[in-house]
Structures are given as structure tokens and as C-alpha cells.
C-alpha positions in Angstrom: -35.4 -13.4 22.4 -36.9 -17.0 22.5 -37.3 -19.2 19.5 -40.3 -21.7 19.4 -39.8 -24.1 16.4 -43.2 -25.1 14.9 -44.2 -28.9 13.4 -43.3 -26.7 9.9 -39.4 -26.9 9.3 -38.7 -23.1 9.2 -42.0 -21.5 10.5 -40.9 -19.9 14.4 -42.6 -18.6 16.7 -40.2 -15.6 18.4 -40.8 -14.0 22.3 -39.0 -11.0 22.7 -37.6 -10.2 26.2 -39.9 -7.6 27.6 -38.7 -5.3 30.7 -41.9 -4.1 32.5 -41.7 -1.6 35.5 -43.9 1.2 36.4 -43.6 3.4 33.5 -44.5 0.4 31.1 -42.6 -1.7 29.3 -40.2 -1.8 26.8 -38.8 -4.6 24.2 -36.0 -4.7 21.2 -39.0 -5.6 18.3 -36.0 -6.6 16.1 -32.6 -6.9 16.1 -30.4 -8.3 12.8 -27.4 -9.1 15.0 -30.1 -12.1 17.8 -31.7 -12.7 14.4 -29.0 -13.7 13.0 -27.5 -15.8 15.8 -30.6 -17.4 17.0 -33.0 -17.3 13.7 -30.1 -17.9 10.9 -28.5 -21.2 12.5 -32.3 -23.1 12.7 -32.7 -22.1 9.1 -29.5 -22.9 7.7 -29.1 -19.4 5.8 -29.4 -15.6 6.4 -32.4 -13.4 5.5 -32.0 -9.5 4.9 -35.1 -7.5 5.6 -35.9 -4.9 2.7 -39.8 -3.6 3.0 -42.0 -3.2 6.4 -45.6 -2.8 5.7 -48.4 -2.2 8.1 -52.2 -2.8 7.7 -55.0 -2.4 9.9 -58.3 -4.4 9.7 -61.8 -4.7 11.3 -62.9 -7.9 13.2 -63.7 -10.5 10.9 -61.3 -9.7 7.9 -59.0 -12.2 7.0 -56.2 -11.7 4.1 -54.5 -14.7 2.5 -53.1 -17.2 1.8 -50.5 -14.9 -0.1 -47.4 -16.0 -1.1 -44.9 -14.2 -4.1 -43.8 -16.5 -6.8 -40.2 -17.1 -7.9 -37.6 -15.5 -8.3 -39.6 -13.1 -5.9 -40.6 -15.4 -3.5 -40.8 -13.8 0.4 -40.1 -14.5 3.7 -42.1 -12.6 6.3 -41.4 -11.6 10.2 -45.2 -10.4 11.1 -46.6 -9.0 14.5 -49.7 -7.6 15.7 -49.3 -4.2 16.9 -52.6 -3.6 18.3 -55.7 -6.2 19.1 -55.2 -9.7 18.5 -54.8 -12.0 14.8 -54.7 -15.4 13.9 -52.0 -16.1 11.9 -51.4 -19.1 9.7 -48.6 -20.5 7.4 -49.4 -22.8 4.9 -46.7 -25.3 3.4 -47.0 -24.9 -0.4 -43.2 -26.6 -0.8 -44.0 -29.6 -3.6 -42.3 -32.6 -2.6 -42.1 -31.7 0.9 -43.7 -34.1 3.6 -45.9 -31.5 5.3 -47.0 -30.4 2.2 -50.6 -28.8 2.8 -49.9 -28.9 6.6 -50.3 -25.3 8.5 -49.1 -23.8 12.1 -51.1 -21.2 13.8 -50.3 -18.3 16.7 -51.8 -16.1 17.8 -50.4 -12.3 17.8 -51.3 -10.3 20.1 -50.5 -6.6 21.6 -50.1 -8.4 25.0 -48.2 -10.7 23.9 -46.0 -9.5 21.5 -45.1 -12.8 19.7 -43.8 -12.4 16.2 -44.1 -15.1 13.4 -41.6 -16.0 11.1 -43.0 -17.4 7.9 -40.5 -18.4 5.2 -40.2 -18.8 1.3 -42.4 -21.5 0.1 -45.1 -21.1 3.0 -48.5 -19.1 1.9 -49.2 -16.9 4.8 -52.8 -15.1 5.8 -54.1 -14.2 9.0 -57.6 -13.1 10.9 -58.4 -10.7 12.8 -60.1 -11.3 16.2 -60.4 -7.9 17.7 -62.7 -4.3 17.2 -59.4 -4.0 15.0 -56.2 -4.7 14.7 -53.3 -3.2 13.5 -50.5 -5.8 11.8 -46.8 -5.3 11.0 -44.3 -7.3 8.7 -41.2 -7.2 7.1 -40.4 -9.0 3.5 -36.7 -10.0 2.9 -37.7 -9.3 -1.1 -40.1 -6.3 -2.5 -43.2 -6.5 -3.2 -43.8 -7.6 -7.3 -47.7 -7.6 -8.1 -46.7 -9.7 -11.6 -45.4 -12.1 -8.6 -48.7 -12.1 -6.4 -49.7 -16.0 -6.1 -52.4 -17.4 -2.9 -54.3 -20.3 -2.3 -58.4 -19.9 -1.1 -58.3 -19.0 2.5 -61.7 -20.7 2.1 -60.1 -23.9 1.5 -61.9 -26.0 4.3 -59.1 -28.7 3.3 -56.3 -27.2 5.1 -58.3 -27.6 8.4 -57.7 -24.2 10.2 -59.7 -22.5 12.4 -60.1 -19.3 11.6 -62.1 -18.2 14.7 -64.4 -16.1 12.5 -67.6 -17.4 11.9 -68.2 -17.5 8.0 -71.5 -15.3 7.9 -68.4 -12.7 9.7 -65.9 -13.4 7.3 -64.6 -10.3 5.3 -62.6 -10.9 2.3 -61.3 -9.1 -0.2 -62.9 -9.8 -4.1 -58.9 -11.5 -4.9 -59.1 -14.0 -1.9 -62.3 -15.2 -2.9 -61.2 -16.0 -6.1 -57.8 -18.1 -4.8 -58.2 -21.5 -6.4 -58.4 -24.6 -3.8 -55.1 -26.4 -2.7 -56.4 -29.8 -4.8 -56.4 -27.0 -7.9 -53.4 -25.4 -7.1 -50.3 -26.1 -9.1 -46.8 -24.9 -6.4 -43.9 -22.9 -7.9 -42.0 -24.2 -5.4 
């Protein structure tokens, strides 16, 4: 497994190794043991894994900028699975100097890149492909009484979403996320 560290203290990029022959490949997708010798020393503490969820989506549909308020707050390990996303963490951290900053990488099936995303980052992606087909695992359950985001919308945060907005499918919630400016961080 490789570990690319992102301009956001905490948000990694992770390679698995891939073994490819004639038959296909095949790859560990996780493994607590490297993530916790390779992922647990960068970030200073341990995270245990307690919920995988999957979604699939149509081109254009973008979910976020989700996070889970305290004491529920999330981290997240997402991949695509199938077709390609966007994905994008968002520092919502008060206080911290890349406050408002975001990292993107793209997750593909061919590439098999997975993201790490941790507490006090909002998280959404977009999906580039027919479909796609998208994978993650929470180190807390899911509380809807704890559901917080930001607007995905929010041209602020300067991301490129790759979606053209007359493309853009949102959920009725994410259009209603309030702007960063408006946005008041439990963090």
C-alpha cells in the first residue's frame, strides 16, 4: 500500500499494491493490520471501521458536502468500485489554517485509489461516468439527528466538479446546504 499525503493534514490518498497476470488482477482493498502501521502513525491515533455503505449513481450526481456532527463525527475510507468519481474533502476544522481549503482525487475502477477523509473534513463527490458504483467505511454509525453539510454549490470553495451545472443532479437536502460564509463548524 502507498500513502500520498494531501496539502490537508490528515486527508490521504492510498494505492494498493495490485498483482496483475493473465487471469486479472487481484489487490488486499483493506487491511487493519498496513492501516494501522502506515495510516495510524501520519495521523497520530487509530481509527476502527464500524459501517461500509455502498451507493451507485448516474453521471452527473453529486452528493455532499456531508459531514456528522459531534460526538458522532466520521472518518471515511471511500473507493469507486465501478466508473470513475470526483471526490473532495472540505476542511470545516474552525481555527485551523486551511480552513475552507479542499483536496480532490479521482477514484476510479482502474485505478483503485482509495481516499481517506477524516473527522472535521466535509466530504461529497461526483460522478463522471454512465454510472458509478462507490464504497466507504465510517469509523462511527451513521446518526441522522447528527447529519450536518455545507452547499456543494458553494462556488467559494473553488472546486471543479467536472459536471457542468445544467448536468448537475442533486438531491432536494444538498440544495438546501447553507454556504461556507453562512455556516457555523462544530468543530
Amino acid at each position: 500500500m502507498n500513502i500520498i499525503e494531501t496539502p490537508l493534514k490528515g486527508v490521504l490518498i492510498i494505492e494498493p499494491r495490485i498483482f496483475k497476470d493473465a487471469r486479472g488482477y487481484f489487490f488486499e482493498s483493506f487491511s487493519q493490520r498496513e492501516f494501522d502501521r502506515l495510516v495510524s502513525p501520519i495521523l497520530g491515533y487509530d481509527v476502527r471501521f464500524v459501517q461500509d455503505n455502498e451507493s451507485m449513481s448516474s453521471y452527473g450526481v453529486m452528493r455532499g458536502l456531508h459531514f456528522q456532527r459531534p460526538p458522532f463525527t466520521q472518518s471515511k475510507l471511500v473507493r469507486c468500485v465501478r466508473g470513475a468519481v470526483l471526490d473532495v474533502a472540505v476542511d470545516i476544522r474552525k481555527g485551523s489554517p486551511t480552513y475552507g481549503q479542499h483536496v480532490t482525487a479521482e477514484l476510479t475502477e482502474e485505478n483503485h485509489r482509495q481516499f481517506f477523509i477524516p473527522k472535521g473534513f466535509a466530504h461529497g463527490f461526483a460522478v463522471l461516468s454512465e454510472t458509478a458504483v462507490f464504497q466507504y467505511k465510517c469509523d462511527e454509525f451513521y446518526h441522522p439527528e447528527a447529519d450536518g453539510g455545507i452547499s456543494i454549490l458553494d462556488e467559494s470553495l473553488g472546486v471543479d466538479w467536472q459536471i457542468p451545472a445544467e448536468k448537475a443532479l442533486l438531491s432536494e437536502k444538498d440544495t438546501k446546504q447553507p454556504l461556507l460564509r453562512d455556516f457555523e463548524s462544530p468543530f
